[in-house]
Steps between C-alpha positions, in 0.01 A plus 500: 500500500632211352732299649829432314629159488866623531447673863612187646823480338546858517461483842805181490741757334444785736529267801827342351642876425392627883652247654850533352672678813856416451592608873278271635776295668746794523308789693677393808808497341462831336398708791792327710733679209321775549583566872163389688514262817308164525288741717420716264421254214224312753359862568467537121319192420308551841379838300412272205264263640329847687482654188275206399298449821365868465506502143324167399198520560415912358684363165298168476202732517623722195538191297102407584385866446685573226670258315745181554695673191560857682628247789746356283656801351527681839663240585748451276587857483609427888701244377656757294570695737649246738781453249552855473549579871713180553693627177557819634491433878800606740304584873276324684242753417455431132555115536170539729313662193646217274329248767175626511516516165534093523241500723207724294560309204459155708161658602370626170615168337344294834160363370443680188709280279258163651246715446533593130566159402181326685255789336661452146413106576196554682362729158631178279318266716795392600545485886628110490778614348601774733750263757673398162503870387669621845757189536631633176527868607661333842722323288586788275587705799720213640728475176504826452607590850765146454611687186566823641690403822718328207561765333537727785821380588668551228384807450653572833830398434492786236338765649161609744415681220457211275253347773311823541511645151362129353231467788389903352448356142367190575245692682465733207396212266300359775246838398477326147251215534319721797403716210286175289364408831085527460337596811234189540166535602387506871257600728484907564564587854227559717393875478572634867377882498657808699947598449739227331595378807167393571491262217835328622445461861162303364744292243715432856157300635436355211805342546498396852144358420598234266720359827213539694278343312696195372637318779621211255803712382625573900712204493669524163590870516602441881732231430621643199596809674698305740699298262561836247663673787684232644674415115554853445736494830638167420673620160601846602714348794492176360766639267753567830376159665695295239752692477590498887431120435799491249369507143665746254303762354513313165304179667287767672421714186470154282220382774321845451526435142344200490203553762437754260471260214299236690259788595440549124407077450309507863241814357498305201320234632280604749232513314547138466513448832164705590310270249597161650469623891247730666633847662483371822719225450739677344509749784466226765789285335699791371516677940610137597758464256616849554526467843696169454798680272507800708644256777749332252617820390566584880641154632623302208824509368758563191263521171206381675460863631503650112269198397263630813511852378423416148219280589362787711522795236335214248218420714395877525576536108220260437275610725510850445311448156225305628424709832444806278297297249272367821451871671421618119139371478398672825591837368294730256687699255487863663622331793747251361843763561371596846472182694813337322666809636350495827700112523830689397416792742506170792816322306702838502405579864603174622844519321537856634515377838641192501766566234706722744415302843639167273858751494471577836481104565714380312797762619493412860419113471602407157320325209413199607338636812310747287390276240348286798320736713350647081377130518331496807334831455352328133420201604359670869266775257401268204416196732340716746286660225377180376446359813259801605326500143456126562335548819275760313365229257457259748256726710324621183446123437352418878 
């Protein structure tokens, strides 16, 4: 089958369409008005995240056995129907189907999207251009995200309707360039006889033997693990932080705003970056520097705290491009989908945990406190894991 030119920016529209959830810095808000406790809302997005750690890897599988397209569409029709249940939500009970709702469509999406793009490249010949490629669907997904937190508030002001109703369509059209999307070429999955099930527990190994076998990506995928799950805490309570630090929600919601934007410029140019310095250097440089604005954005003071918090989201922004570009060329094509989600599987599980423990924290010693011992346990796991894979080399060198 012949490749179209156009999957690429095919794929660009769908990504900019999915992405437009206009509640995206109102859910809180919303299910407040709607009569659930603090509680409540952190057993909901505790659901979420399990939704994805049992759900992650089967759907990765489905997009190697049968398609990265069928992935996508399953996907979005979850998305769909996330909007509807939030639209038409009043008990706990359905806002729990309207969350794992969020969280199959994360799954289905997880992996397939990198996927597709890096076999329509790799049947161009055109694998050196895949970090480009996926800094501008990072970037998409940044301004379109930027765009509808914008637009979500006014919506708001009018009615939950508005926010629900437009997050339905724009989900609707988001089917449209799905549709033109050409399924590229890749290699068939390995034949595994006896019942279906057979065939994916063998996919499952196939998976865990590309870690097995390629010790070179440990490091990476460890460290990036680490710093996903410590930004994804940072900016769902960062949001409280600087507000019990005394800056309006306008100075708040502009500072969202424009780590949104920056995101954009920073996936931009990452493939810049990977051409002028090996991985390891970035990844190497990139821990330090995190490390070093994750203690301004605890200790520091006035606007040097937002400045820290910025720098942080950037610095993962631009990386996130090129670690996915680097784990890429280890991974064959009826594999591709089932390692990257084996990585989310990790991320998810890790956020699962921690995400309610960082509450738990941060209620009975306060932010600062929480943010500090968060710190520790990063800088305690990521050093310790280099240390030890340090000591590794050094013995395989003797």
């Amino acid at each position: 089958m012949t490749i179209k030119k156009n999957n690429i920016y095919m794929l660009y529209f769908y990504i900019f369409f999915a992405q437009l959830f206009f509640d995206r810095a109102l859910w809180v808000i919303y299910l407040g008005d709607k009569g659930l406790t603090l509680g409540e809302i952190g057993v909901l997005e505790a659901l979420l995240h399990l939704a994805i750690v049992l759900f992650e890897v089967p759907t990765g599988m489905i997009a190697d056995l049968y398609g990265r397209k069928i992935s996508l569409v399953v996907g979005n029709i979850f998305s769909l129907l996330y909007g509807l249940f939030m639209l038409m939500s009043g008990s706990f009970s359905m806002f729990t189907l309207a969350f794992l709702s969020m969280g199959l469509m994360v799954t289905f999406h997880s992996g397939a999207e990198q996927a597709f793009a890096y076999d329509t490249l790799k049947n161009q010949n055109r694998e050196k251009d895949y970090t480009r490629v996926i800094g501008s669907m990072t970037a998409i997904s940044l301004l379109s995200l930027s765009l509808a937190k914008f637009l979500g508030g006014f919506m708001a002001d009018v009615s939950w309707e508005w926010v629900y109703g437009s997050t339905i369509f724009t989900h609707v059209l988001a089917m449209i360039p799905l549709l033109f999307l050409k399924e590229p070429l890749r290699e068939k999955p390995e034949e595994v006889a006896g019942r279906w099930y057979h065939q994916w527990v063998h996919q499952f190994k196939l998976g865990l033997n590309v870690w097995r076998t390629n010790s070179i990506i440990h490091q990476p995928v460890v460290l990036f693990i680490l710093a996903s799950a410590v930004m994804v805490i940072i900016v769902f309570y960062g949001q409280e932080y600087f507000i019990q630090l005394g800056y309006s929600p306008v100075v708040v919601g502009a500072v969202f705003t424009i780590e949104g934007l920056l995101g954009v410029a920073m996936a931009k140019i990452a493939y810049r970056v990977e051409r002028r310095l090996k991985f390891f250097n970035i990844l190497y440089y990139g821990w330090g520097l995190f490390l070093l604005f994750f203690i301004l954005f605890i200790f520091a003071s006035d606007w040097a705290i937002l400045l820290s918090f910025l720098f942080l989201a950037q610095l993962l922004s631009l990386f996130e491009p090129i670690f996915s570009s680097f784990v890429q060329q280890f991974l064959k094509s009826n594999i591709r989908s089932t390692f990257l989600s084996l990585i989310g599987l990790v991320e998810s599980f890790v956020i699962m945990i921690s995400f309610p423990l960082f509450g738990f924290a941060v209620e009975r010693a306060g932010f600062t406190h929480g943010f500090t011992g968060l710190l520790l346990i990063f800088f305690i796991g990521a050093g310790g894991y280099l240390i030890i894979q340090r000591m590794k080399m050094l013995r395989k060198t003797e």
